[in-house]
PyMOL commands that place a pseudoatom at each C-alpha (Angstrom):
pseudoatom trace, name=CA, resn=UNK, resi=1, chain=A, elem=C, hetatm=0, pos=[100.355, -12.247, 1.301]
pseudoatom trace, name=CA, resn=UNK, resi=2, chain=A, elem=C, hetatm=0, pos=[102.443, -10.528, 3.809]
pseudoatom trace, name=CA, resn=UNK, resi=3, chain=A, elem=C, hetatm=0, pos=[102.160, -8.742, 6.665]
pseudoatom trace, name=CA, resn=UNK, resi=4, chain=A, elem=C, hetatm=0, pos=[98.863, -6.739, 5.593]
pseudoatom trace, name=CA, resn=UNK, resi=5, chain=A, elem=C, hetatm=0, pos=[97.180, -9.919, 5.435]
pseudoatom trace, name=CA, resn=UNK, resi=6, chain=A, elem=C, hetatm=0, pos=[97.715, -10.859, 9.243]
pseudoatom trace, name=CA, resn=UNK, resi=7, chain=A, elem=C, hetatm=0, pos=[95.604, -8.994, 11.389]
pseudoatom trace, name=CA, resn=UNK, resi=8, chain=A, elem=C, hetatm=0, pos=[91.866, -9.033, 11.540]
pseudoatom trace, name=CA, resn=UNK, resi=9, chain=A, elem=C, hetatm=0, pos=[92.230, -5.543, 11.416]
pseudoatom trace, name=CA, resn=UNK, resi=10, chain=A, elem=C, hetatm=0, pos=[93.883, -5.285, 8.254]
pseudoatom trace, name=CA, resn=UNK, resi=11, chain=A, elem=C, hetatm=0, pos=[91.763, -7.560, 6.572]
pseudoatom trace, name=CA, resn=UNK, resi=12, chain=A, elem=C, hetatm=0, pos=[89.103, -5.846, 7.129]
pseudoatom trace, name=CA, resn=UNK, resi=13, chain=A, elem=C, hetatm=0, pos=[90.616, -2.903, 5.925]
pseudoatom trace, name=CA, resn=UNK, resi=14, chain=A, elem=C, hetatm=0, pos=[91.750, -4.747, 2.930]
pseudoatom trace, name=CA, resn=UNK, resi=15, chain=A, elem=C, hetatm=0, pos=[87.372, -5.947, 2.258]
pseudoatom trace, name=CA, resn=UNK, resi=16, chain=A, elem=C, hetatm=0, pos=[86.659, -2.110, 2.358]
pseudoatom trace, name=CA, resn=UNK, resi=17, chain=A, elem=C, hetatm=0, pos=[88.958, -1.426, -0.297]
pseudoatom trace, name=CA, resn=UNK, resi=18, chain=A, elem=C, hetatm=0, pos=[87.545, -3.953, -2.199]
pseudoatom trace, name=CA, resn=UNK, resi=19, chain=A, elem=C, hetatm=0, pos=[84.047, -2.386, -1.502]
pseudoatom trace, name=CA, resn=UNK, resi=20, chain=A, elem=C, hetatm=0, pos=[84.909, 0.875, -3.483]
pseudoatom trace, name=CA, resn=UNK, resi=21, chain=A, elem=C, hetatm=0, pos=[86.940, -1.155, -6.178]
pseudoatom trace, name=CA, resn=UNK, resi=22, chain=A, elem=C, hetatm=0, pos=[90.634, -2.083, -5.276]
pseudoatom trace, name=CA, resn=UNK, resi=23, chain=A, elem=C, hetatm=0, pos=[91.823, -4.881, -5.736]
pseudoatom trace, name=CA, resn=UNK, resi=24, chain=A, elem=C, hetatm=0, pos=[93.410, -7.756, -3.503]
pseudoatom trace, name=CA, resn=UNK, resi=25, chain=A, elem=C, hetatm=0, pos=[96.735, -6.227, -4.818]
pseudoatom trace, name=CA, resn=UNK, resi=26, chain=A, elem=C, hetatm=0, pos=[95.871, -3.051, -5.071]
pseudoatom trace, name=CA, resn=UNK, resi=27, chain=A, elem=C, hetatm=0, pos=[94.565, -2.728, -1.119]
pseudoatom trace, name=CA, resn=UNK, resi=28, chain=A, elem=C, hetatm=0, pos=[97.733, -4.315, -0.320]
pseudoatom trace, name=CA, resn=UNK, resi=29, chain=A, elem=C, hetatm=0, pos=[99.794, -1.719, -1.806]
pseudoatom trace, name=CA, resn=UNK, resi=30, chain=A, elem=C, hetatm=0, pos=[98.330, 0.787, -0.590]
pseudoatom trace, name=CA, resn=UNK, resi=31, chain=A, elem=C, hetatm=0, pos=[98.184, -0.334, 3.127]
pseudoatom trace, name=CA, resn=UNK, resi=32, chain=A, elem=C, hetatm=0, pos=[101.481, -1.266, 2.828]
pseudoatom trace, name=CA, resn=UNK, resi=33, chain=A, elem=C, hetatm=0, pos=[102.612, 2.597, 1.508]
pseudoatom trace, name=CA, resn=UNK, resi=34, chain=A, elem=C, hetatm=0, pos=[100.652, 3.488, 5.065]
pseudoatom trace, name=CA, resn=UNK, resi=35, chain=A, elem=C, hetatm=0, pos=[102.642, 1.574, 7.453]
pseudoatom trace, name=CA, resn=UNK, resi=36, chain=A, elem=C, hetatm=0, pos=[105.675, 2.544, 5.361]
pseudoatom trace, name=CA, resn=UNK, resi=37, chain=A, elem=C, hetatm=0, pos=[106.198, 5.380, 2.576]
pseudoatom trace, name=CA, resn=UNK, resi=38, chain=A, elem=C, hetatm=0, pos=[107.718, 5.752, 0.760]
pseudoatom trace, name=CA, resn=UNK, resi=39, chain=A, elem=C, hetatm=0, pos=[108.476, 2.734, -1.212]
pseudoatom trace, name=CA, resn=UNK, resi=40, chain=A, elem=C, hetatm=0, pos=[109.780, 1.131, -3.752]
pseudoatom trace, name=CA, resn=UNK, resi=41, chain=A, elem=C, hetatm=0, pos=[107.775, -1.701, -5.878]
pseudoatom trace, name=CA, resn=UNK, resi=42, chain=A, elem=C, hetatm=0, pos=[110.706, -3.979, -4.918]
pseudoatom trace, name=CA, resn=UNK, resi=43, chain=A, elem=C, hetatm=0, pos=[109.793, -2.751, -1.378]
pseudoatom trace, name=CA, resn=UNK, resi=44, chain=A, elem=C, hetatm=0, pos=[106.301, -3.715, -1.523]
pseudoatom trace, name=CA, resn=UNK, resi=45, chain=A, elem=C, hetatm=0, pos=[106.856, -6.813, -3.321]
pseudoatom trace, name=CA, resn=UNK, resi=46, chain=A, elem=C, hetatm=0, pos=[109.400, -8.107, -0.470]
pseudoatom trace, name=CA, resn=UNK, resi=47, chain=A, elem=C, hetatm=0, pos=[107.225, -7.301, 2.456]
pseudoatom trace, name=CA, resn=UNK, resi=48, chain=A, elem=C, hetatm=0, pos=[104.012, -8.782, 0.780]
pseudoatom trace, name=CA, resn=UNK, resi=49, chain=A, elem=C, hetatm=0, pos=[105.916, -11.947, -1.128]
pseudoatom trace, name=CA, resn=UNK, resi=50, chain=A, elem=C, hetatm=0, pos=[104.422, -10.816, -4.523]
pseudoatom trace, name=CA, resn=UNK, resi=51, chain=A, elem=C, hetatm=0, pos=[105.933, -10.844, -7.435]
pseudoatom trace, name=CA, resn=UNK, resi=52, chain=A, elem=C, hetatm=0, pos=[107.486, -6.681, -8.576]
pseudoatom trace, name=CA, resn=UNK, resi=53, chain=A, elem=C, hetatm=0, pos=[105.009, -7.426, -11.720]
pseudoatom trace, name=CA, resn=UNK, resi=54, chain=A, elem=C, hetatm=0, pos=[102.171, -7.432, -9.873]
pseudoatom trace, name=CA, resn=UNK, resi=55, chain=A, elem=C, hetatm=0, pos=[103.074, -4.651, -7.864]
pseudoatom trace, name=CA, resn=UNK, resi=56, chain=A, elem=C, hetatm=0, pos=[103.646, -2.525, -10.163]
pseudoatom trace, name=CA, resn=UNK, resi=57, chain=A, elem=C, hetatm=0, pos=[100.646, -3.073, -11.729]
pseudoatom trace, name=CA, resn=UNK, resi=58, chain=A, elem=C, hetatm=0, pos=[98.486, -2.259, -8.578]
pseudoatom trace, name=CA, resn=UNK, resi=59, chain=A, elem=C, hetatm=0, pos=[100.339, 0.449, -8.195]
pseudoatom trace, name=CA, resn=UNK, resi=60, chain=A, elem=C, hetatm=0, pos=[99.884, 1.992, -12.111]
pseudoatom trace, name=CA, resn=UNK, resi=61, chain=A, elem=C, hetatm=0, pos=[96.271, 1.401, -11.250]
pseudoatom trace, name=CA, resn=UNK, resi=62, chain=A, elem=C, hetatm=0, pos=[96.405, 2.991, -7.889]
pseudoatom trace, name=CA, resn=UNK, resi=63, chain=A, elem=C, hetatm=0, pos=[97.910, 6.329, -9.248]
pseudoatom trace, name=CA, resn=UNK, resi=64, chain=A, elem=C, hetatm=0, pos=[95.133, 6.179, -11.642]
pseudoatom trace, name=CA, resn=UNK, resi=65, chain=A, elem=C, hetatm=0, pos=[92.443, 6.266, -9.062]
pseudoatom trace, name=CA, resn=UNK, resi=66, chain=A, elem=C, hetatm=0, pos=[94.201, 8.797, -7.282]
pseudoatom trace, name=CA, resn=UNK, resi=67, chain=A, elem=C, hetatm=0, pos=[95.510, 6.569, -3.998]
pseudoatom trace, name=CA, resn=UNK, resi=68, chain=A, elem=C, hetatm=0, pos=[99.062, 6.569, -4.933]
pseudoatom trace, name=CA, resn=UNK, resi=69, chain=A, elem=C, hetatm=0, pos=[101.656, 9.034, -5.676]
pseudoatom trace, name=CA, resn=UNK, resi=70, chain=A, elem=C, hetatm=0, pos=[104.863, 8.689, -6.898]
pseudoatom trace, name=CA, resn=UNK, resi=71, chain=A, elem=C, hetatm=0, pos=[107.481, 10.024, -4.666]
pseudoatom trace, name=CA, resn=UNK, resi=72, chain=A, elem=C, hetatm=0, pos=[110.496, 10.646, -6.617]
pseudoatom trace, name=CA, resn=UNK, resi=73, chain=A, elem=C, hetatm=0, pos=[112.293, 9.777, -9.412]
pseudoatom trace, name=CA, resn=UNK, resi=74, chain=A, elem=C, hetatm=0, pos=[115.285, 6.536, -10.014]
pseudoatom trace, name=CA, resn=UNK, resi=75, chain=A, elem=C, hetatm=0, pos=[114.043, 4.353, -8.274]
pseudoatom trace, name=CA, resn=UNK, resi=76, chain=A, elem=C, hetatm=0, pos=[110.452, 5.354, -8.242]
pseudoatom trace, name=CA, resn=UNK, resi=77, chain=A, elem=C, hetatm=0, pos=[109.332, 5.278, -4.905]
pseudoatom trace, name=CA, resn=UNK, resi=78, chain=A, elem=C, hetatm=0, pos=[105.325, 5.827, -3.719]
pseudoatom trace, name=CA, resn=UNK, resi=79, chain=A, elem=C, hetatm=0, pos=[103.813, 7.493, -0.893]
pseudoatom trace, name=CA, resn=UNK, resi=80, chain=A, elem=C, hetatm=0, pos=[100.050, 6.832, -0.146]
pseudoatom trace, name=CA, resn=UNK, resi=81, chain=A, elem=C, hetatm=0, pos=[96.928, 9.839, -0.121]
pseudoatom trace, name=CA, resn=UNK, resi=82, chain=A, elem=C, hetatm=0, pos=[95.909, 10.078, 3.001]
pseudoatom trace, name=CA, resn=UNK, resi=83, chain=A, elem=C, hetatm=0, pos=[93.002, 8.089, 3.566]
pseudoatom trace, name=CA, resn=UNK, resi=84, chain=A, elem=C, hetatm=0, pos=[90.512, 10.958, 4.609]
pseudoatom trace, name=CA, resn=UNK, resi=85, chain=A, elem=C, hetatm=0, pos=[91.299, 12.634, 1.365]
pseudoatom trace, name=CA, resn=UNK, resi=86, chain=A, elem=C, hetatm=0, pos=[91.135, 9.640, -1.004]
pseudoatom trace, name=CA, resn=UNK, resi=87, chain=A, elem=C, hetatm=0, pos=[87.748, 8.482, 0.296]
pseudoatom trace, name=CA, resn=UNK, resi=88, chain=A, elem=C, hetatm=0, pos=[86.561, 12.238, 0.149]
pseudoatom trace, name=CA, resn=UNK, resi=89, chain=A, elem=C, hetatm=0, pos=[87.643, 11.632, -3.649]
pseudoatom trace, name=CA, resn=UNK, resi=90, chain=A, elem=C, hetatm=0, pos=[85.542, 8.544, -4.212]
pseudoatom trace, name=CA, resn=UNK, resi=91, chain=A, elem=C, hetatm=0, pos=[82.946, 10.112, -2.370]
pseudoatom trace, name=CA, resn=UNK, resi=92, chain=A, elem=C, hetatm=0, pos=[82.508, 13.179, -4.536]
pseudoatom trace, name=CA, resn=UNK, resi=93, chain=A, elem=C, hetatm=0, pos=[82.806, 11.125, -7.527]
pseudoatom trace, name=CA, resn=UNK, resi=94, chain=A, elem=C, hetatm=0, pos=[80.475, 8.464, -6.331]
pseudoatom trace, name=CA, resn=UNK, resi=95, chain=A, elem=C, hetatm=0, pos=[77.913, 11.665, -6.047]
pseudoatom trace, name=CA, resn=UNK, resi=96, chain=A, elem=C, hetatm=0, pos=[78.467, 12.822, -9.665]
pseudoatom trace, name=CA, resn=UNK, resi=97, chain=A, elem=C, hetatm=0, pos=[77.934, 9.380, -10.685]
pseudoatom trace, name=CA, resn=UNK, resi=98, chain=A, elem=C, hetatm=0, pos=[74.702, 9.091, -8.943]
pseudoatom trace, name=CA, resn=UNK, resi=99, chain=A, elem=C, hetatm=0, pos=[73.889, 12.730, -9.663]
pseudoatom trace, name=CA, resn=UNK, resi=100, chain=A, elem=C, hetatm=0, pos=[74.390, 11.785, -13.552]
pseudoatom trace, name=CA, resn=UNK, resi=101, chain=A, elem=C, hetatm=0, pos=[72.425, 8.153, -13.083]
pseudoatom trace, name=CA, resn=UNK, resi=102, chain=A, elem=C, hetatm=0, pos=[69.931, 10.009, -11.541]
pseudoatom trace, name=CA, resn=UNK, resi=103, chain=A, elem=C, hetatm=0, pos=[69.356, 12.359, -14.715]
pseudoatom trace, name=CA, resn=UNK, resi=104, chain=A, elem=C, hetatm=0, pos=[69.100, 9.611, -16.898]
pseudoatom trace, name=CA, resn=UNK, resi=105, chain=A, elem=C, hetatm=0, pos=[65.668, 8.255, -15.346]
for i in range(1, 105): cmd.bond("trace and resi %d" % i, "trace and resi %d" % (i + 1))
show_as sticks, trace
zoom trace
């Protein structure tokens, strides 16, 4: 990939992405919408070399989990959540999860 994939920094921001469950594609998108937001798919897909298919489809599945915004309308362009709020968002859910697992012994 890209420029995300350079520095040892950013790969290691890319494995603790991973570790609450993006994908390669999906960390890259949205590290990408941090250095620069917003963006456009084509946007992303040119700085990363990927192909605007698999962009978009990180980025459908990063709105889902709540990482991604879209911006604005024609062309849809995406802006990132900040990263203290999106991991306070996994966080909370990771405690209802465990709070419900929990219930269930």
């Amino acid at each position: 990939m890209g420029a995300a994939g350079n520095s040892v920094r950013e790969e290691d921001a890319m494995s603790r992405l991973a570790a609450v469950g993006f994908t390669k594609y999906e960390a890259f998108a949205y590290l990408m919408l941090l250095e620069e937001h917003p963006a456009t798919v084509y946007e992303i897909s040119k700085r990363g070399a990927l192909t605007k298919g698999d962009v978009c489809t990180a980025l459908t599945s990063v709105v889902q989990k709540g990482a991604v915004q879209p911006a604005n309308d024609a062309p849809v362009r995406y802006a990132p959540v900040e990263p203290q709020a999106l991991f306070g968002s996994i966080a909370r859910r990771m405690a209802s999860v465990r709070g419900e697992l929990a219930s269930m012994a």
